[in-house]
Structures are given as C-alpha cells and as structure tokens.
C-alpha positions in Angstrom: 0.0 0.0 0.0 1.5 3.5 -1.5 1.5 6.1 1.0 -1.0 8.9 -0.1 1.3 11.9 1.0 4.9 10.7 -0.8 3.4 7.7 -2.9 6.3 5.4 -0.5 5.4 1.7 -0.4 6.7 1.2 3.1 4.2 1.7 5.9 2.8 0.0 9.4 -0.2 -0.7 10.9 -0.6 1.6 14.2 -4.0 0.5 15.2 -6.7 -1.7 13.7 -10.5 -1.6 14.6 -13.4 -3.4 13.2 -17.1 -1.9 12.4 -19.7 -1.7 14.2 -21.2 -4.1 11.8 -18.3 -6.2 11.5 -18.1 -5.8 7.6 -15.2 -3.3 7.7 -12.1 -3.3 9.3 -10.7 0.4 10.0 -6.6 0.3 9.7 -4.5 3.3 11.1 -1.1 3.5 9.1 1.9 5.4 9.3 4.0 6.0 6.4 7.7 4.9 6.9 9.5 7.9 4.7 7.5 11.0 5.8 5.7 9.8 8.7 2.1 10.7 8.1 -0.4 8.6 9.4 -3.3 7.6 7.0 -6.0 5.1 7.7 -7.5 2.5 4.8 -10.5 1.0 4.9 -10.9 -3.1 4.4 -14.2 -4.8 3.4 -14.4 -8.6 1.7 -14.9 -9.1 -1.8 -17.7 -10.5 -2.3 -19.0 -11.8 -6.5 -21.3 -9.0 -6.9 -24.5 -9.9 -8.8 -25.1 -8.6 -12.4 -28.0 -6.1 -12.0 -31.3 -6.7 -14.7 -32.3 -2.9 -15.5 -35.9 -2.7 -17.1 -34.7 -2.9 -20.0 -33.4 -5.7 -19.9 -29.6 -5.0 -20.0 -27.3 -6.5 -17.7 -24.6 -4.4 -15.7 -22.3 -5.4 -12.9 -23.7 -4.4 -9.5 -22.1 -0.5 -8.8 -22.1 0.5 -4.8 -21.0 3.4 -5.8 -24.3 4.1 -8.4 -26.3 3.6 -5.1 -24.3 5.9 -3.4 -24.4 8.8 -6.1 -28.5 8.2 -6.3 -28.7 8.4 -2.3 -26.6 11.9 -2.1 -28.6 13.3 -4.6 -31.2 12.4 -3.0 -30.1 13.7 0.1 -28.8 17.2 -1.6 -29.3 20.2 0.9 -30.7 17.3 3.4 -29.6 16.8 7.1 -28.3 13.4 6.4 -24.9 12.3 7.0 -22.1 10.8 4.7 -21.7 8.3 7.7 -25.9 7.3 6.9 -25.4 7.6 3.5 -22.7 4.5 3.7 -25.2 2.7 6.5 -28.1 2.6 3.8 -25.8 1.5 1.1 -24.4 -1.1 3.1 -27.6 -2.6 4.4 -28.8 -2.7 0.0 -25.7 -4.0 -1.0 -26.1 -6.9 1.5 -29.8 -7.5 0.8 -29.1 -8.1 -2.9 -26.0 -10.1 -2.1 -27.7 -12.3 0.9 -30.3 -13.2 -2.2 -27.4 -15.4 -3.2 -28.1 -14.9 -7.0 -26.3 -14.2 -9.7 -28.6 -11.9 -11.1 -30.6 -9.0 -8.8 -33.4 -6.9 -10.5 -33.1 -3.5 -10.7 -36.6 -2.9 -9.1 -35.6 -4.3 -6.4 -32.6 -2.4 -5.2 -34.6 0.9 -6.5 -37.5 -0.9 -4.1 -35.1 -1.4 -1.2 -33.6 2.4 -1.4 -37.3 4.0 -1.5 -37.6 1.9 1.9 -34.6 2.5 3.3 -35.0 6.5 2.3 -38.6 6.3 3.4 -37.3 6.0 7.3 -34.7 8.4 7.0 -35.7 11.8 5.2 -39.3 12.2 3.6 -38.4 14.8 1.2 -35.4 12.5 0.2 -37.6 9.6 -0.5 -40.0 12.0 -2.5 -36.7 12.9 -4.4 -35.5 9.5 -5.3 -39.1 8.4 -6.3 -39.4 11.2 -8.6 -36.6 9.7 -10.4 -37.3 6.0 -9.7 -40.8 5.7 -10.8 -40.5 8.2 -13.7 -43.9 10.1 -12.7 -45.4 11.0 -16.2 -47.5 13.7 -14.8 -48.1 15.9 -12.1 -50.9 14.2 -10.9 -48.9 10.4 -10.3 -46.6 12.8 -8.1 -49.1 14.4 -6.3 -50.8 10.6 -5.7 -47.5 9.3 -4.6 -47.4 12.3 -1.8 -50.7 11.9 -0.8 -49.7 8.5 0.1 -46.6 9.8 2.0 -49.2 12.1 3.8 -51.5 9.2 4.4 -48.6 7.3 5.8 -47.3 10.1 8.0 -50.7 10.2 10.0 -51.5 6.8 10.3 -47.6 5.7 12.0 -47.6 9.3 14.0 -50.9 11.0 15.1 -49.0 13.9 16.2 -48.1 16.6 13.3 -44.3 16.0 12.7 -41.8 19.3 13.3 -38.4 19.5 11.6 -35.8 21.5 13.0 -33.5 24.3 11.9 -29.9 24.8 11.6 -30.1 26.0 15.2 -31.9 23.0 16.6 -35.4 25.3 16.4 -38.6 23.8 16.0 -40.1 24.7 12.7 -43.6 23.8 11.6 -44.0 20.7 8.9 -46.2 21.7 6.2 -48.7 20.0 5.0 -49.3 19.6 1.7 -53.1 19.2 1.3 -53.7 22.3 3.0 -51.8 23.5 0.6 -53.8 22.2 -2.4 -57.5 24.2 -0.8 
C-alpha cells in the first residue's frame, strides 16, 4: 500500500479496529518515509450480482451508483455521509444475501425507497421522482398523498423538523396546501 502523501510503499499498521457491523475493518497507518499517518479501509470481496435494469440489460452491480443516487437524493438534506454508507451497506447486503447471480433493478430501486422512506421524507419524494419516472403531475401528487396518508396513520402527532439551530419549525402540510 502506496503512502498517499509521498506515494512510499513502506508503511505499518498503528492500530486496527473493526465496524460496528463487523463488515469493515478500519486500519490506522503510518507511512515509513515521511511519517504521516493515514488510515484504509478493508471490506471482503464479495461476487457482486449482475443487475437486470428494465430494460433488460445486464450491468455489474455498482455500490457506488447507489451511493451517487442516495446523495442526490439527500442534496441540501440533514443526512450524513456516515448514513449515507449505513443505507448503502444494508442494500448491498440484501441483494448479495439473495445469493443470486442476477438481482433486479426494481428491487434495489424498491429497497432504497424503503430505506430512504425512514430516514428523510423529502429525500424519499426525491428519489421516487426519479425512480418511478412520474409521467405527470398528478402520479406525483398521488405518490405524496400517500406519503401524507402514511405520515398520520404511523404518528398522530403533526411531525416538526428542525432548523440549523436545533429550532422547532412547523412541517407543512401539503393538502392544505392544495384548498
């Protein structure tokens, strides 16, 4: 392993610490020419499915597609880099645990919309924009509804967001919205 500061191939391993999932093992390293520490990241290689788009085509499965997708998704949100990783792991190892060769993608689309569904509403409406390829206003404003819907019926109480300064600010509710 190159050194990322002087490109040196000698280095050592200060410290090692596995994940709080136990998929990744965190590696502290200090460079043996210009002393700099640096830390790697190790994960196992697993045979990644192909992915079956709708189209038919067949691609090799891309963490880091799911990981653009979720950031945009996530643009201007307060979700972190650190979640961002969580919800890509826990796709990734639905679609490998499958033990197939070949993973639809409608199901990892299906599996971020669930996973982006608990974390950030308007990051879920985002990605479902995309996703489902609304061909009018009118499928968007359905699937929103049903966001609504599902808002009310899982909390009674009217949800509040907060602020950059941790304030309370009032949700808004789209329906009033539409009278």
């Amino acid at each position: 392993m190159r050194c990322p500061f002087c490109r040196h191939k000698g280095n050592r391993v200060v410290d090692s610490r596995m994940s709080g999932d136990g998929a990744t093992i965190r590696r502290r390293r200090v460079c043996s020419a210009c002393k700099k520490r640096f830390t790697t990241y190790e994960r196992v290689e697993e045979a990644a499915p192909m992915v079956v788009k709708k189209d038919g085509r067949r691609e090799p499965f891309d963490r880091g597609k799911i990981i653009a997708g979720i950031k945009r998704a996530c643009e201007k949100r307060p979700v972190s880099m650190e979640t961002i990783e969580q919800i890509a792991d826990r796709v990734e190892s639905s679609a490998l645990e499958r033990g197939e060769r070949e993973v639809a993608s409608t199901f990892i689309g299906s599996a971020l919309m669930n996973e982006l569904h608990e974390i950030d509403e308007v990051a879920y409406v985002r990605f479902a924009s995309v996703y489902r390829s609304f061909k009018d206003l009118d499928e968007f404003m359905h699937e929103l509804e049903d966001l609504i819907r599902l808002r009310k019926q899982e909390s009674p109480a009217p949800s509040r967001g907060r602020d950059k300064k941790g304030e309370s600010a009032a949700a808004y509710d789209l329906k009033s919205s539409k009278e």
